[in-house]
KELO-959545 format. One record per residue (C-alpha): residue in one letter; residue number from 1; x, y, z. Coordinates in pm, 1 decimal. Last residue first. Layout:
N
@resn=a	resi=NUM	u=X	v=Y	w=Z
...
END
This chain:
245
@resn=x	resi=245	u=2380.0	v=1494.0	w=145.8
@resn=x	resi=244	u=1989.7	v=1570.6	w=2.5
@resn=x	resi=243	u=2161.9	v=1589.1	w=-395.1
@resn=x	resi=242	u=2306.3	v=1253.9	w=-352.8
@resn=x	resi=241	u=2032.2	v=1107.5	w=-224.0
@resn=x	resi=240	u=1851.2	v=1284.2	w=-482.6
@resn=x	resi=239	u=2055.2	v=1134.3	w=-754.2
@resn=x	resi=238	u=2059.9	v=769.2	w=-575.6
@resn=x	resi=237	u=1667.6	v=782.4	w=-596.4
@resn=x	resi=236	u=1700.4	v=876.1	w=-959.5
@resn=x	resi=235	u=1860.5	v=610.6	w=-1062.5
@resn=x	resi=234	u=1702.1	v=356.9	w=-885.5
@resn=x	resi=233	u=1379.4	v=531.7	w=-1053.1
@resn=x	resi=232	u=1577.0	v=496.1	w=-1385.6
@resn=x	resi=231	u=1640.8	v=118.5	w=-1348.2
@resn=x	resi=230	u=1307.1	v=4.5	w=-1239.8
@resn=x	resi=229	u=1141.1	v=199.4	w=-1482.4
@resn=x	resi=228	u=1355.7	v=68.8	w=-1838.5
@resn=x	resi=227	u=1338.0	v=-277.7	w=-1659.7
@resn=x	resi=226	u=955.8	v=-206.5	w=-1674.5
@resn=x	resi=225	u=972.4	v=-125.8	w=-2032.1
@resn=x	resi=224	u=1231.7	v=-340.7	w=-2173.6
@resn=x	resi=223	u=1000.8	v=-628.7	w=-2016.7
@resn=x	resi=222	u=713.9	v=-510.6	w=-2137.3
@resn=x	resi=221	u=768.5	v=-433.3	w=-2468.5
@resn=x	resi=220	u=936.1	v=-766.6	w=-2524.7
@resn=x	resi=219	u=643.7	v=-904.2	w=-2477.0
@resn=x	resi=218	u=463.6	v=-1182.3	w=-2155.4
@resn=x	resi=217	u=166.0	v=-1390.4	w=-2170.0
@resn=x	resi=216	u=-13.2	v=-1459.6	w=-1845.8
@resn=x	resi=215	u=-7.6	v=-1880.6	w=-1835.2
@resn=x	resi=214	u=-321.8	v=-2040.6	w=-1603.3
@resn=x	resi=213	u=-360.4	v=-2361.4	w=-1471.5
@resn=x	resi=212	u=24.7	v=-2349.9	w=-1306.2
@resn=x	resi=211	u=322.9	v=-2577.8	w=-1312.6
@resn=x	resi=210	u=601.5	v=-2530.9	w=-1101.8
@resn=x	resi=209	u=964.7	v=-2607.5	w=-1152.5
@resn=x	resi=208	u=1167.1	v=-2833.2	w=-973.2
@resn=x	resi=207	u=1282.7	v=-2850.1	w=-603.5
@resn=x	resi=206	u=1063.3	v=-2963.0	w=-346.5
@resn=x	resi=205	u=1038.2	v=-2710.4	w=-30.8
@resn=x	resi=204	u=668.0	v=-2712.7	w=-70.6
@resn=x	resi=203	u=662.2	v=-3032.0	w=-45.2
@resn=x	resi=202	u=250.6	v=-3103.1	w=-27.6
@resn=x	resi=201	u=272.9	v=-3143.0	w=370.0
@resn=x	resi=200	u=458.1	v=-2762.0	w=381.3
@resn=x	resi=199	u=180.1	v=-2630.0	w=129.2
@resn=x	resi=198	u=-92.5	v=-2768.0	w=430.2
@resn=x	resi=197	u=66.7	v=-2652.9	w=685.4
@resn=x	resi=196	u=134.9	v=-2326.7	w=556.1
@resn=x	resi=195	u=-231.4	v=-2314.0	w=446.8
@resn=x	resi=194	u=-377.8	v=-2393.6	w=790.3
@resn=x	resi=193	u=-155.8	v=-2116.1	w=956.4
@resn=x	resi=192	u=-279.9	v=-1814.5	w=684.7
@resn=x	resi=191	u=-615.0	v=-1948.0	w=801.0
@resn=x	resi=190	u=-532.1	v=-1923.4	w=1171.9
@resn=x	resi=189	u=-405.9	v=-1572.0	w=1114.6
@resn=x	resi=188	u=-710.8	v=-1445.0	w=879.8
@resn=x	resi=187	u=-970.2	v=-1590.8	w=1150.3
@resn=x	resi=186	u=-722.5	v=-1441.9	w=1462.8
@resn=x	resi=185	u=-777.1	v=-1098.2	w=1289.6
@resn=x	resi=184	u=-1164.3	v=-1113.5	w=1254.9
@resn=x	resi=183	u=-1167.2	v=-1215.7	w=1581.7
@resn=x	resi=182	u=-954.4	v=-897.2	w=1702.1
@resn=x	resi=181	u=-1161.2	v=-678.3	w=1491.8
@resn=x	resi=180	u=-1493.4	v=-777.1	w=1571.7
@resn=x	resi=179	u=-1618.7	v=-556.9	w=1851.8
@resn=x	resi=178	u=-1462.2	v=-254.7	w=1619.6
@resn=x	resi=177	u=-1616.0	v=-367.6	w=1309.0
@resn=x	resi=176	u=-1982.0	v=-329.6	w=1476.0
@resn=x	resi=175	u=-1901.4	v=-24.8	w=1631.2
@resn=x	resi=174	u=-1801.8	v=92.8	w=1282.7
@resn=x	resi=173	u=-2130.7	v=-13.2	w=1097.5
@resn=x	resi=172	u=-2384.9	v=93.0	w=1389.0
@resn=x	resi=171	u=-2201.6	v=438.7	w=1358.7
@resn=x	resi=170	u=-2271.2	v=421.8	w=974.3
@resn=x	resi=169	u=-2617.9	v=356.8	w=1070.8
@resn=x	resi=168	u=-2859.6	v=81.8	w=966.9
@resn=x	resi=167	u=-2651.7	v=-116.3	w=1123.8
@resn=x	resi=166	u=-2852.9	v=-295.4	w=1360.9
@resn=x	resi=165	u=-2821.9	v=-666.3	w=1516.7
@resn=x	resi=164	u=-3099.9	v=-853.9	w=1388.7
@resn=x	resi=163	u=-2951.1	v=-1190.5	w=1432.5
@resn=x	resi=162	u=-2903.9	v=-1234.6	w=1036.7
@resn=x	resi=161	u=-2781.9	v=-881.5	w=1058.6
@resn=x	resi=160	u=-2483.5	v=-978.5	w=1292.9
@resn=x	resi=159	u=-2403.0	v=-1244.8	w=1013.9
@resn=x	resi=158	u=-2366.1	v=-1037.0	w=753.4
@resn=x	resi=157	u=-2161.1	v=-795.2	w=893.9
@resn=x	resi=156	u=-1916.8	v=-1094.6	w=1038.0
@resn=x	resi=155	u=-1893.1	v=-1239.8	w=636.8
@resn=x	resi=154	u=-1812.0	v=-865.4	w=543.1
@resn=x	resi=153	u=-1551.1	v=-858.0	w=758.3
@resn=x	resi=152	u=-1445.0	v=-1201.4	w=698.8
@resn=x	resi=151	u=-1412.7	v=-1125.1	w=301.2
@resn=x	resi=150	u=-1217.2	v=-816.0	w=401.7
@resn=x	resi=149	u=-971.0	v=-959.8	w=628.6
@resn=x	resi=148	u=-910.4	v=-1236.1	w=341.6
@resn=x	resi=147	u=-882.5	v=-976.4	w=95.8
@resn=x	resi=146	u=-655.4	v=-798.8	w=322.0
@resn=x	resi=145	u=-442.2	v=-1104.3	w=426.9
@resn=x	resi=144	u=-401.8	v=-1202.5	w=15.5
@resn=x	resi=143	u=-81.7	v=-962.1	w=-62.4
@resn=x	resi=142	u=83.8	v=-1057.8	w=318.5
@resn=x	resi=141	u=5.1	v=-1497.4	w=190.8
@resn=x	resi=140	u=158.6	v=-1406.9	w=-154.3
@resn=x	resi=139	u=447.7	v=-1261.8	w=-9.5
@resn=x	resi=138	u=488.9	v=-1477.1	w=263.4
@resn=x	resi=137	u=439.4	v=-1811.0	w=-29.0
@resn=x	resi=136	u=721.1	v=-1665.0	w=-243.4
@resn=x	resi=135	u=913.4	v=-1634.6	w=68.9
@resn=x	resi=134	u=851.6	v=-1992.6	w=127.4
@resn=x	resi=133	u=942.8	v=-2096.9	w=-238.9
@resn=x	resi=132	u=1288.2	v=-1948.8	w=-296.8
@resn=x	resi=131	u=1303.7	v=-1699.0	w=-548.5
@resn=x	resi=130	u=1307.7	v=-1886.5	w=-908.1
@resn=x	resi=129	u=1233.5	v=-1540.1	w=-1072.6
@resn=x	resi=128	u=967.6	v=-1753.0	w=-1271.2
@resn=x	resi=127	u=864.8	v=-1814.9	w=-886.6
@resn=x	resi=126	u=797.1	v=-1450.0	w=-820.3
@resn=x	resi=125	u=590.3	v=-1374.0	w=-1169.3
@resn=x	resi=124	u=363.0	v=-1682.0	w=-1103.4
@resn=x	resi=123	u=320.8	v=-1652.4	w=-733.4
@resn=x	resi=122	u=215.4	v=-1275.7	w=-741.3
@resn=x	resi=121	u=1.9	v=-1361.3	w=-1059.4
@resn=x	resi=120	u=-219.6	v=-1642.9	w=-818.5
@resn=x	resi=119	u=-172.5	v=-1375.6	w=-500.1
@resn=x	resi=118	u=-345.7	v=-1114.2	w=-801.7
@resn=x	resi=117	u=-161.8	v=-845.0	w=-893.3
@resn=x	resi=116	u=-346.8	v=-492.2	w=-963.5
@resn=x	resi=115	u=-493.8	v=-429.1	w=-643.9
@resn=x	resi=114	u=-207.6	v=-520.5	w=-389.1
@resn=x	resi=113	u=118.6	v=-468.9	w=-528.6
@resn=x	resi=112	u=-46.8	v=-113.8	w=-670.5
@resn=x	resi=111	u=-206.9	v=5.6	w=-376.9
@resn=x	resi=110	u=147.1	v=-59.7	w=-202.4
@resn=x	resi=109	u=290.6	v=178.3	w=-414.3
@resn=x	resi=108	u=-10.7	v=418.6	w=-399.7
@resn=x	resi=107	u=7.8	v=354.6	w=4.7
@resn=x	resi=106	u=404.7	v=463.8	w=-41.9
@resn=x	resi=105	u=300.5	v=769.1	w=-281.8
@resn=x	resi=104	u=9.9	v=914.1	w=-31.4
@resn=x	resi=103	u=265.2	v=869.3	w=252.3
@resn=x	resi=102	u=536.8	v=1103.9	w=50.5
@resn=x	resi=101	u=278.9	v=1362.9	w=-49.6
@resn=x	resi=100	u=170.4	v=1377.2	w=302.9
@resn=x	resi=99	u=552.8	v=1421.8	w=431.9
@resn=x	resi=98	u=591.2	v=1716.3	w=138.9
@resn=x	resi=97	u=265.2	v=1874.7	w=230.1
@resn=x	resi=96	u=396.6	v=1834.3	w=649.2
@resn=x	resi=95	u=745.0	v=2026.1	w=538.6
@resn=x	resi=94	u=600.0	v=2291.0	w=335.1
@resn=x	resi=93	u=331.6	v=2367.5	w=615.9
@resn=x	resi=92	u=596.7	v=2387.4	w=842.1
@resn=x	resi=91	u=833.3	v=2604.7	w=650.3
@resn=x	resi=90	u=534.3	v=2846.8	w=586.0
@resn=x	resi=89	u=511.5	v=2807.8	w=980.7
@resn=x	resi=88	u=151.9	v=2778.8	w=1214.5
@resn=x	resi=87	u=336.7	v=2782.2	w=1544.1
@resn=x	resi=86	u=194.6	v=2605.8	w=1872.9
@resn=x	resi=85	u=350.1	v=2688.9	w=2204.7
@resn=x	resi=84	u=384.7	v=2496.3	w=2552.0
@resn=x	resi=83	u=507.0	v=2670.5	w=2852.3
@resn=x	resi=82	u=223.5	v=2799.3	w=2995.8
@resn=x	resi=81	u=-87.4	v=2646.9	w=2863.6
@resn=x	resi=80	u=-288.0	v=2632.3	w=2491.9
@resn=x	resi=79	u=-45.7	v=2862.1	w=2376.5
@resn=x	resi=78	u=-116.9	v=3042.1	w=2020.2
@resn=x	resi=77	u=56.6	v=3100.5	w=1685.2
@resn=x	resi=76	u=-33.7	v=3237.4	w=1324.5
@resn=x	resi=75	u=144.5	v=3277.9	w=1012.6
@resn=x	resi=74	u=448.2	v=3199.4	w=1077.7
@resn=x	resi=73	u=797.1	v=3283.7	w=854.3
@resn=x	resi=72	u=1088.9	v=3187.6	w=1017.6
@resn=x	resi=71	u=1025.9	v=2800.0	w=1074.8
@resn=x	resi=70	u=961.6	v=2579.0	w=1353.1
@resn=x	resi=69	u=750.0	v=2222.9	w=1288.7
@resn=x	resi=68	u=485.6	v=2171.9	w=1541.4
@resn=x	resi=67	u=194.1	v=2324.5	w=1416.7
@resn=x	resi=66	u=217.2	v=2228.6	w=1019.9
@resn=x	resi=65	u=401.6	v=1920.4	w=1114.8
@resn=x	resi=64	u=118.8	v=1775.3	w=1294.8
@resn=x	resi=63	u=-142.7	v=1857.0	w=1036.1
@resn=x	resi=62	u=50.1	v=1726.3	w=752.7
@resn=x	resi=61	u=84.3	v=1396.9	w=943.1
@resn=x	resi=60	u=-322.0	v=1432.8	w=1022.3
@resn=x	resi=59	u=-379.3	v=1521.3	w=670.7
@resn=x	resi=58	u=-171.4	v=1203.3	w=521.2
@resn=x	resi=57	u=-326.3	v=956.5	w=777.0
@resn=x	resi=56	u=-671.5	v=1083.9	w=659.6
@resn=x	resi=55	u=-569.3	v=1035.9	w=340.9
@resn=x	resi=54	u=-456.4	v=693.9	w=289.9
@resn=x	resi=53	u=-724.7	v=457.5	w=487.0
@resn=x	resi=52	u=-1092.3	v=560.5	w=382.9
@resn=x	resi=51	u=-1007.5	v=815.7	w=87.1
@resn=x	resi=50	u=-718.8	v=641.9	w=-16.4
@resn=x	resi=49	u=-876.6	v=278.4	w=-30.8
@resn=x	resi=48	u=-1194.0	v=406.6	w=-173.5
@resn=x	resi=47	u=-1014.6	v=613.0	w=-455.9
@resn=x	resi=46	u=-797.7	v=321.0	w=-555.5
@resn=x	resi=45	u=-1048.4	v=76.1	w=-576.3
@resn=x	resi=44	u=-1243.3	v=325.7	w=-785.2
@resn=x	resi=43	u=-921.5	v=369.4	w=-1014.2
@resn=x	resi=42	u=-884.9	v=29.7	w=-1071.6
@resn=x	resi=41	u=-946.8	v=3.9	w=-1472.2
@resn=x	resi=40	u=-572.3	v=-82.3	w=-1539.7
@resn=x	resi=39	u=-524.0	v=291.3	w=-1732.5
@resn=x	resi=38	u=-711.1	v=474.9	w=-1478.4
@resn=x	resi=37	u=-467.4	v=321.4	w=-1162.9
@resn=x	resi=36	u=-176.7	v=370.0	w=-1387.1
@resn=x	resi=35	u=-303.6	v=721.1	w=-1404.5
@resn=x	resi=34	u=-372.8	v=769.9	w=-1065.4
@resn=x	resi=33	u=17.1	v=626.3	w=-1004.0
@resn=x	resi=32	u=131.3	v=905.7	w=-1235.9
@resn=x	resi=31	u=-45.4	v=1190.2	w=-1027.5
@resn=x	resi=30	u=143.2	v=1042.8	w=-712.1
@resn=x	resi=29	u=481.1	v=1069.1	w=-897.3
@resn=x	resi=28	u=423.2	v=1468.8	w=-1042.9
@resn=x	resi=27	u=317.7	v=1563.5	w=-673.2
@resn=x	resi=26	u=629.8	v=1377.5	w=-521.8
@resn=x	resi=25	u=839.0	v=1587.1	w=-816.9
@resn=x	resi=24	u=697.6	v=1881.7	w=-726.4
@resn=x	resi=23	u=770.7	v=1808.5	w=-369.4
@resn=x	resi=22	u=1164.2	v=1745.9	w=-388.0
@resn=x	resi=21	u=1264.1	v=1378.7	w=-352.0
@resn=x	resi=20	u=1403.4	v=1273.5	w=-96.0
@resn=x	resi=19	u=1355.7	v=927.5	w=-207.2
@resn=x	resi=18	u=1173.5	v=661.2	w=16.7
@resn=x	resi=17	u=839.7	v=710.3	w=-226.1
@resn=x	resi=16	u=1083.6	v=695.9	w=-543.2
@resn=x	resi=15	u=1184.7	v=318.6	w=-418.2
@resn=x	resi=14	u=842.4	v=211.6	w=-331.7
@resn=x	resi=13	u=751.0	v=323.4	w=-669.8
@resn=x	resi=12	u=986.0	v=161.6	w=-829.9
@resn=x	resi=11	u=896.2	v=-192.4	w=-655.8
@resn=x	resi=10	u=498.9	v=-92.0	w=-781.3
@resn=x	resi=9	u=632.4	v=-55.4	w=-1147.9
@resn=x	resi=8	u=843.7	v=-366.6	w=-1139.2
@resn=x	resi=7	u=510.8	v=-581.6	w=-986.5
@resn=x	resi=6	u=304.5	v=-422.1	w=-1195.4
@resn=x	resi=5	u=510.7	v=-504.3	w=-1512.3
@resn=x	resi=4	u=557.0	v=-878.6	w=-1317.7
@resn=x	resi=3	u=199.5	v=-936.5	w=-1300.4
@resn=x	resi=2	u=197.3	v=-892.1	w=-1691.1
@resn=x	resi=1	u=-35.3	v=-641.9	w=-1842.3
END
């Protein structure tokens, strides 16, 4: 698949995921991105990243809502102190499914940018597009920052167990990410820093057109496809706007 397919389908997606969209139709749009995700081989990726960073951020939103949202029907309520009153409502738990649904479908959008295009792809498809080169270069830079955070991460791991530092345990693991997370941080930062300088002293700014090692070929079929996408999911987000007022 082309980088710019992905790059269409994961735009859409953003658009559907800031849709109020009703939560059958959330449910049907999340089970489409695991498909996508099957279909391009990432599914794994995609599993790890929701299970670790996507899904406990959905329960805890669908948690919230669930006791603080009112509603007519409840289930179940208690007061912790005077004055302050928790309410399990069928409204509630309606309301925090629909808000989990809709952060599960913006991290699958963003899953998508970020797993399926490479920053090389990213910088292909953008510039053919002949957007202007520095915020091809912030794109690419934001879509690289967690594989650079990653690579460092795993770079500070191994070097704490060169020194014998533990982490054996999971706990041992996360402590150890923890004391590193602002250096880790700076690392990506001053690197993203060092490349900007060094694009801006190659002319990055030059006009003409760019020439690149590797050419991703591109069919008809895709581009009526992801066109096709683009244009119904803008669609169908002004629908349901239209609908919600």
């Amino acid at each position: 698949m082309h980088p710019k397919t992905w790059f269409i389908f994961g735009l859409s997606g953003l658009l559907l995921s800031f849709a109020p969209l009703p939560i059958g139709a959330r449910g049907m749009l999340l089970v489409a991105f695991v498909i996508i995700f099957v279909f391009a081989g990432a599914f794994t990726q995609f599993l790890r990243f929701s299970l670790v960073g996507l899904l406990p951020v959905a329960l805890v939103a669908w948690t919230i809502q669930a006791v603080s949202y009112r509603g007519q029907t409840i289930y179940t309520s208690w007061e912790p102190v005077p004055g302050i009153l928790f309410s399990v409502t069928a409204e509630g738990l309606a309301f925090g499914g629909q808000m989990a649904l809709q952060i599960l479908c913006f991290g699958a959008s963003c899953s998508l940018l970020s797993l399926l295009i490479s920053p090389l792809g990213l910088r292909s498809a953008l510039t053919s597009w002949h957007l202007p080169p520095r915020l091809v270069y912030l794109l690419c830079a934001s879509l690289n920052a967690p594989r650079q955070l990653g690579f460092y991460a795993d770079l500070a791991r191994e070097t704490g167990r060169a020194r014998g530092l533990a982490d054996s345990k999971l706990t041992h693991r996360i402590w150890l990410r923890v004391r590193t997370a602002s250096a880790l941080f700076n690392l990506v930062l001053l690197d993203q820093e060092v490349r900007g300088r060094s694009l801006a002293d190659r002319g990055l700014d030059q006009k003409g057109p760019r020439l690149y090692l590797t050419a991703t070929p591109d069919s008809t079929w895709q581009i009526l496809i992801r066109w096709s996408v683009l244009g119904a999911s803008a669609l169908l987000s002004l629908v349901s706007y239209g609908v919600a007022l």
